[in-house]
N, C-alpha and C positions, 0 to 999 in steps of 0.2 A: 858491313859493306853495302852501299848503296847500288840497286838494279842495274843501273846504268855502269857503274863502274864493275860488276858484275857479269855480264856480258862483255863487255867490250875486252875481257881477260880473256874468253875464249875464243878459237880458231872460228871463222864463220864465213864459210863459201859462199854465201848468200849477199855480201856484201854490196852493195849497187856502186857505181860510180854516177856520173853525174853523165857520161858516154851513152849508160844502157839504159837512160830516160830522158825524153826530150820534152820539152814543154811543146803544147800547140801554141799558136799565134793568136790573137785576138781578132781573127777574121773567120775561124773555125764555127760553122752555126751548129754542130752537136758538142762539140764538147769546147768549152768556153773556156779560158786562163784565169780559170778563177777556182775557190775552193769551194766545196757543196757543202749543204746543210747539214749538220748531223752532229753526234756526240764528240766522235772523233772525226778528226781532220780527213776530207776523203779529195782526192783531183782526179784527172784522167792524163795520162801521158801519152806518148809513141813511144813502147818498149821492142827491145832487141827481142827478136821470136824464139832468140837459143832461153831463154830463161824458163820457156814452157814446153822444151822439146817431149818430157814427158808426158802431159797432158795432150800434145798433139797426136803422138804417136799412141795413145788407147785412143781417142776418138776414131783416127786413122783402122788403126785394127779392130776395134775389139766392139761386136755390134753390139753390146750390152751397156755400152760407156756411157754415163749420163751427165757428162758435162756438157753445159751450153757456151756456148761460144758464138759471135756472129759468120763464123767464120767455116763453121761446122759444114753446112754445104758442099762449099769450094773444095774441104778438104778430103769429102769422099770421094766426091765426084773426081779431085786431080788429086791421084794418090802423091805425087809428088810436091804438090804446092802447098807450099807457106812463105806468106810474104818475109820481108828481113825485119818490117816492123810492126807493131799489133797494137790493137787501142787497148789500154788495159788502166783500171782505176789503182790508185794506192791509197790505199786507207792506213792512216797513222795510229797504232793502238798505244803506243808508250814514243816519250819524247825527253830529253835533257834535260827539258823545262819543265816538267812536270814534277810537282813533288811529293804526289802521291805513292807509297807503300804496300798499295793494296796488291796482292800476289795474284787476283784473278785479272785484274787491270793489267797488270802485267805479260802475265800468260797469254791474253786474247790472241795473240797471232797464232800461238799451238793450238788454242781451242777453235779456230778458224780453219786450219789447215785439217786436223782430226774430223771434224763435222761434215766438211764437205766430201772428205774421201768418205763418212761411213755412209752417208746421203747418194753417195755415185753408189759403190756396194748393192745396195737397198735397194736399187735403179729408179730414184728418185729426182728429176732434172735439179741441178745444183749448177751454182759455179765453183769452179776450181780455184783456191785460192793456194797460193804460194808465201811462205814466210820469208822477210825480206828484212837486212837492214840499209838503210840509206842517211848520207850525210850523217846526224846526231838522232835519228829516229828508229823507231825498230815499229814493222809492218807487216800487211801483205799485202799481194798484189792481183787481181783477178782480170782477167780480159773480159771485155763488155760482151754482152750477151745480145742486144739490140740490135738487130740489122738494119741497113739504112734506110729501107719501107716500109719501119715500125713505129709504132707510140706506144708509149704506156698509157692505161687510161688507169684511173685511181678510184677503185672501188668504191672505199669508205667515202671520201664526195660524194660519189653517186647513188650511195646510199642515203646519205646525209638532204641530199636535193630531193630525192624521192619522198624520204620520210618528212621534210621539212613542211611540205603540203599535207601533212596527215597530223600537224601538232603532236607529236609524240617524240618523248625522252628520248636523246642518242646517243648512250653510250658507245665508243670506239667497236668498230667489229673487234668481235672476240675478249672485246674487255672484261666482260662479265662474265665469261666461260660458260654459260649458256649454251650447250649446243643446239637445243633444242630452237631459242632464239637466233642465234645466230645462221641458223639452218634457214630459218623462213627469211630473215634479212639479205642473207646471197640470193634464195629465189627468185626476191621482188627484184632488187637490179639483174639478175640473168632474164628475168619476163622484160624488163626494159628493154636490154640489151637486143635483143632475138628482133624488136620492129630495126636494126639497123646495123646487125652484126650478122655473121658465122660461125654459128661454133654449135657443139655436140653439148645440150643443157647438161644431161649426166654426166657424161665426162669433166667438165669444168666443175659442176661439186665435188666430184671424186678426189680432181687433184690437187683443190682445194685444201678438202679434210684429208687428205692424204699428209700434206705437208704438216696442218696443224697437229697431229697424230702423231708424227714423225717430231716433230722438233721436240713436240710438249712430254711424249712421252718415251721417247727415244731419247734423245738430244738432252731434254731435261731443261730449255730453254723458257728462261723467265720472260725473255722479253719477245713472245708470240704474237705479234698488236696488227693493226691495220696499215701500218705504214713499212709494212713486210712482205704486204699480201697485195696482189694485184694482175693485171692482164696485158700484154700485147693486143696491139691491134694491128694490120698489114693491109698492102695497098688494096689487099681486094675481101677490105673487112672482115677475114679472119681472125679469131679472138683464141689466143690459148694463157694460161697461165704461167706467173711469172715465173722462175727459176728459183731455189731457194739460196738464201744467200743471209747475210747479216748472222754469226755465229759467236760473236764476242761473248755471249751472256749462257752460254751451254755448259752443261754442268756444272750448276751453281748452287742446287738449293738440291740434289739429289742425294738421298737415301740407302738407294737399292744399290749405288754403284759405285765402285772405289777407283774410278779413274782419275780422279783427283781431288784423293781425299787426304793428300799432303797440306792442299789448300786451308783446309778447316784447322790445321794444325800450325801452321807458320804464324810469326808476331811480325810487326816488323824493326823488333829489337835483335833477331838473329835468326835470320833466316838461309844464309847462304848454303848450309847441306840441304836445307831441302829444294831450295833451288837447284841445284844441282840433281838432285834423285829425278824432281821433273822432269828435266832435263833428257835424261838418261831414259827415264819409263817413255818419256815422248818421243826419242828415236827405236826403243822399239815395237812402239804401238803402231808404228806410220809403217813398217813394213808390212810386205803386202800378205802374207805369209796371217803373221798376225794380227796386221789388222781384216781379215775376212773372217778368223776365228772371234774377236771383239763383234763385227759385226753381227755372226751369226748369235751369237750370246745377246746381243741386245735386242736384235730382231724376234727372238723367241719369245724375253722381256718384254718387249712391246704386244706382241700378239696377243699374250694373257694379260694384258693391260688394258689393252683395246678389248675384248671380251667382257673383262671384269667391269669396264665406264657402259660399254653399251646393254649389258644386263642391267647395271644398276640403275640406270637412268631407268631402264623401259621405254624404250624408244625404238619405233621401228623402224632403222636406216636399210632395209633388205631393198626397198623398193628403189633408191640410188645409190646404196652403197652397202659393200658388203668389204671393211676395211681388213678385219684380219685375214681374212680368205687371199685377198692381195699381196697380203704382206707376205705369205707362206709360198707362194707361189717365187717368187722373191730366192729361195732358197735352192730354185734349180740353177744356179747358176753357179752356185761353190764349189 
């Protein structure tokens, strides 16, 4: 049985109509009618606000909740407000037209949705992504994070501009997993940054290496690169760090952990029970119940992980960062 004809067998609440997303117009100066760059197909709509009531309602409540949203503000300040409709991106991970097999290709909308609830958990700024299917596609959908007196500024360039004048080799931040390297490479741009920004230099390493710690050794995300990583900027040149986001590629190449170690076992000559077991393990990972217990399991995981890289390097991060002490702290909130 082929994926697509596979899903489409099952009951699925998620379904979109073409009602609960609206295209923008071609007069829109943030978000264009058009499709963005990337692996998979990504746009920006105006979504119906009921499709994220949950996500509103922990923002609303819960001061530990660490989803970004532009919206985030508005919504403490007027406990009552949400607009009827929201800017939110759809990223396409699987399509009709596709004739790829590949079961993690597949997955990526569970493994987007899993990531970022264990990243909120963690209390680690995330967005919220929602699994969705639409028209002949299967997705998710996350509301923009941007507010409309921000910019992104893009790191890796301005490291790249920086080191350009110094003749020296550039591999992508983080390419070379260097931390050591790549520790002094965030510096040089944050010493830039400081003649023409705002921002807290320690803090911005921290939350930095917090994410890269988090994906790499939490997440188990192979694809941790420079075009993941980056900053806000606000009308009154404040700079904080981007939200974490892009979760397609999380638990792919991991070991230590059997969340989806169906994956390593499926062909795609017959696959349909284990699609199914997924299935079934991914509604009950996603409760809350259970997944805080997943959480704390991984959180522990990473702390002696984060310990065992920072000894074995010999490196002494104490003087901006002191990652697993964070992460532990992390645990008053279960």
């Amino acid at each position: 049985m082929h994926f697509f004809d596979y899903i489409k067998s099952r009951k699925n609440k998620d379904i979109l109509t073409d009602d609960s997303l609206k295209e923008y117009d071609d007069t829109s100066p943030k978000y264009p009618n058009q499709i963005l760059n990337g692996i998979h197909a990504k746009k920006f709509y105006r979504c119906d606000s009921a499709l994220f009531d949950q996500m509103f309602d922990e923002i609303r409540n819960n001061p530990n909740c660490s989803y970004k949203t532009y919206l985030n503000d508005l919504i403490k300040q007027e406990k009552d407000y949400i607009p009827e409709r929201v800017s939110a991106m759809l990223k396409i991970t699987s399509d009709v037209y596709s004739h790829s097999n590949d079961i993690i290709d597949n997955f990526a909308s569970e493994k987007e949705v899993l990531s970022s609830r264990i990243a909120n958990f963690l209390g680690v700024p995330t967005v919220y992504n929602k699994k969705i299917r639409f028209r002949d596609s299967a997705g998710i959908l996350s509301v923009d994070f941007l507010k409309s007196d921000e910019k992104i500024l893009d790191v890796d360039d301005d490291i790249n501009m920086i080191e350009s004048e110094l003749d020296v080799d550039r591999p992508g931040l983080f390419d070379n997993m260097n931390l050591e390297q790549t520790m002094a490479r965030l510096n040089s741009v944050l010493f830039y940054y400081e003649k023409m920004y705002n921002f807290d230099h320690q803090q911005i390493l921290k939350d930095i290496l917090t994410q890269y710690f988090v994906k790499t050794y939490v997440l188990d995300d192979r694809d941790f690169g420079y075009h993941n990583v980056g900053v806000t900027c606000d009308k009154n040149n404040c700079i904080q760090v981007l939200p974490m986001f892009d979760y397609e590629m999380t638990f792919s190449n991991s070991n230590n952990n059997n969340i989806y170690e169906d994956f390593r076992y499926a062909t795609c000559l017959d696959y349909t029970n284990i699609l199914e077991n997924i299935n079934l393990k991914f509604k009950e990972l996603i409760k809350p119940d259970n997944l805080k217990k997943l959480t704390k399991d991984l959180n522990s995981q990473f702390v002696h992980n984060a310990k065992v890289l920072l000894k074995s390097k010999q490196q002494d991060f104490d003087k901006y960062l002191d990652i697993s002490k964070y992460m532990l702290t992390q645990n008053e909130k279960f």
